[in-house]
C-alpha positions in Angstrom: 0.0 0.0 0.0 1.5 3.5 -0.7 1.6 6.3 1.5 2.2 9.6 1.8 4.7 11.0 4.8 5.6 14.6 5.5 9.0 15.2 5.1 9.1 17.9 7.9 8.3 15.5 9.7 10.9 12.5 8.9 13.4 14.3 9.4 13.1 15.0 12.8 12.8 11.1 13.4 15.3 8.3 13.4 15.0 7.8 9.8 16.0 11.4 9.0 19.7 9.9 7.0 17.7 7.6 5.2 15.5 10.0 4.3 18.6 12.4 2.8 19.7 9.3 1.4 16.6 8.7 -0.9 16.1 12.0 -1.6 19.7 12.2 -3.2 18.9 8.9 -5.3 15.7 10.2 -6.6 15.7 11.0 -10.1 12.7 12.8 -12.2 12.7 13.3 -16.2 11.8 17.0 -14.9 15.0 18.2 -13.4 13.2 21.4 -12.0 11.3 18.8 -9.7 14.6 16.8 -8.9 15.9 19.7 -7.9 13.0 21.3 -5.9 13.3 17.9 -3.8 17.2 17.5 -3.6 17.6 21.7 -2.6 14.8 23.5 -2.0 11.4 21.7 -0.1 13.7 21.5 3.9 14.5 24.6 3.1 11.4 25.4 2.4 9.4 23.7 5.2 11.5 24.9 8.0 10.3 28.4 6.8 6.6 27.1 6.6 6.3 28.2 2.8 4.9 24.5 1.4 4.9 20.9 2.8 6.3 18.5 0.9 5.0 14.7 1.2 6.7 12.0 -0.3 4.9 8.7 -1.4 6.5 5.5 -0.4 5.4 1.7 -0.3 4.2 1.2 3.2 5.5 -2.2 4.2 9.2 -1.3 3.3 8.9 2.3 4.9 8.1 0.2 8.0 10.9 -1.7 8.1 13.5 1.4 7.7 13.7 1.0 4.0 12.9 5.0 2.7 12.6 4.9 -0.7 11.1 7.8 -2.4 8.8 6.7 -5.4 7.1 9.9 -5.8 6.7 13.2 -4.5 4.3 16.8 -4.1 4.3 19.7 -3.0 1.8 22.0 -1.6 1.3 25.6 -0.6 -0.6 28.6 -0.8 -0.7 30.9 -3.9 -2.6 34.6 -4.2 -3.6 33.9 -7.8 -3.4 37.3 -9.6 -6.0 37.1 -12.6 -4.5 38.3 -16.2 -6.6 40.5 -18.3 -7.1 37.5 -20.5 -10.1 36.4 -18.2 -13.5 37.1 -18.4 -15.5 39.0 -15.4 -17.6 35.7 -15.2 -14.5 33.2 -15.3 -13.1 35.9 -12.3 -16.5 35.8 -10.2 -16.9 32.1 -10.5 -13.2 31.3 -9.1 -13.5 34.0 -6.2 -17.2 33.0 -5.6 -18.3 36.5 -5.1 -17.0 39.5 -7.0 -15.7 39.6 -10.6 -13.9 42.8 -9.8 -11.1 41.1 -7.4 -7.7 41.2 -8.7 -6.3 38.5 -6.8 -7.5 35.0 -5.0 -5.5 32.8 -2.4 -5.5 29.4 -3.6 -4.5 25.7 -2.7 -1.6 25.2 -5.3 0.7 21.6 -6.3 3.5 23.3 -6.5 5.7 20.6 -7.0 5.0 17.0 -8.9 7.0 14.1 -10.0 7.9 10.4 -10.0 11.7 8.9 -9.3 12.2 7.4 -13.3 13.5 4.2 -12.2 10.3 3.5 -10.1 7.8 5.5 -12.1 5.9 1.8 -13.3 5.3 1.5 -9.5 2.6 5.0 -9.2 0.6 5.8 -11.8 0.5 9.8 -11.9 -3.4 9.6 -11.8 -2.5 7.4 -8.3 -0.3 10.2 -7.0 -2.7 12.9 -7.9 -5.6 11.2 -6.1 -3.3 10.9 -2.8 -2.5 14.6 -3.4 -5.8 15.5 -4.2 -7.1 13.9 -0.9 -4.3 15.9 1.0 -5.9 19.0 -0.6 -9.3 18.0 0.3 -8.2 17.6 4.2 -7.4 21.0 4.1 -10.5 22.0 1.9 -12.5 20.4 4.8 -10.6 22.5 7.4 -10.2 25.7 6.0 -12.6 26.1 2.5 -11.5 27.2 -0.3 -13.1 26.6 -4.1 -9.6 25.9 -6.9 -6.8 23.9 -6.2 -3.8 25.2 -9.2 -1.3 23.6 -10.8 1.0 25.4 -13.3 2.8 23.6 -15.6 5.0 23.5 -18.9 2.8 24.0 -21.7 3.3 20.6 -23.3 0.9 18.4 -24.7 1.1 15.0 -22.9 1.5 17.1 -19.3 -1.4 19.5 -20.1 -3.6 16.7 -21.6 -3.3 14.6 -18.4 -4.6 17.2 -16.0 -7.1 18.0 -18.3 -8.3 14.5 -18.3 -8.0 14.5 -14.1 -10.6 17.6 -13.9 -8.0 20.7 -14.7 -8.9 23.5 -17.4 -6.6 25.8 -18.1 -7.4 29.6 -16.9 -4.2 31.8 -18.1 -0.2 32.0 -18.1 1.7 32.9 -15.1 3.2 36.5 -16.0 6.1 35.8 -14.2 7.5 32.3 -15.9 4.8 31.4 -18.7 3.6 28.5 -16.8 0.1 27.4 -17.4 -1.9 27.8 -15.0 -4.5 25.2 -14.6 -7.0 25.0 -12.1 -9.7 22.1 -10.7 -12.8 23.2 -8.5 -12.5 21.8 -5.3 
């Protein structure tokens, strides 16, 4: 069975060189996820900016084996709206006023599988595990998008159009597409 641990949270336990240890080993076809993972998400978790969860198989986690098969990331994002979008798109993402500027939103900031175990997850497996992280905090705190920005390619858009994502706009910053999912 896989799981999904907080890596704040592993590395404050016993395990926390094993965890290093499988973080160095895992390898994504997207390097800006590999290095997000290998450089970036302690970094960013002691400063409580995202939480970072990686999936493991449950039986060998238990028995000290760490071995990262997959990994997200999530955070908070004030989602400034582009020109591009109608008042209606604006007003139904905000849920009151089409004349905002700005939302906070539940973003996956980060996303990957380790490519010599990616035959082991499925991505629509470790988007259901993330998407159920999301919805814990839906439950908690509201909230009506989750986002997910992404390279414009076809086989990445296509499969979060295919888990319930439609594209809203590109990031001004980066030219990520933005894609977002109604919670």
């Amino acid at each position: 069975m896989l799981s999904a641990k907080s890596l704040g949270a592993l590395v404050e336990t016993e395990l926390a060189e094993a965890v290093t240890d499988a973080i160095e080993a895992f390898s994504c076809k997207d390097k800006d996820v590999e290095f997000f993972l290998k450089n970036k998400a302690l970094e960013f978790e002691k400063r409580d900016k995202s939480r970072t969860y990686i999936i493991c198989e449950e039986e060998t986690f238990l028995s000290g084996d760490v071995s990262i098969l997959a990994y997200f990331t999530l955070s908070l994002k004030s989602l400034e709206f582009r020109g591009t979008l109608s008042k209606n798109k604006i007003k139904e993402i905000d849920g009151f006023s089409k004349e905002v500027e700005s939302v906070a939103i539940a973003l996956i900031g980060q996303f990957g599988k380790d490519e010599a175990k990616a035959k082991e997850i499925s991505g629509k497996d470790l988007l259901i595990i993330c998407m159920n992280m999301i919805y814990q905090v839906h439950t908690l705190i509201g909230g009506r998008y989750v986002l997910i920005e992404c390279r414009d390619i076809d086989k990445v858009v296509g499969f979060y159009r295919g888990s319930g994502f439609k594209a809203l706009q590109t990031d001004k910053n980066d030219d990520y597409l933005q894609m977002v999912r109604r919670l």
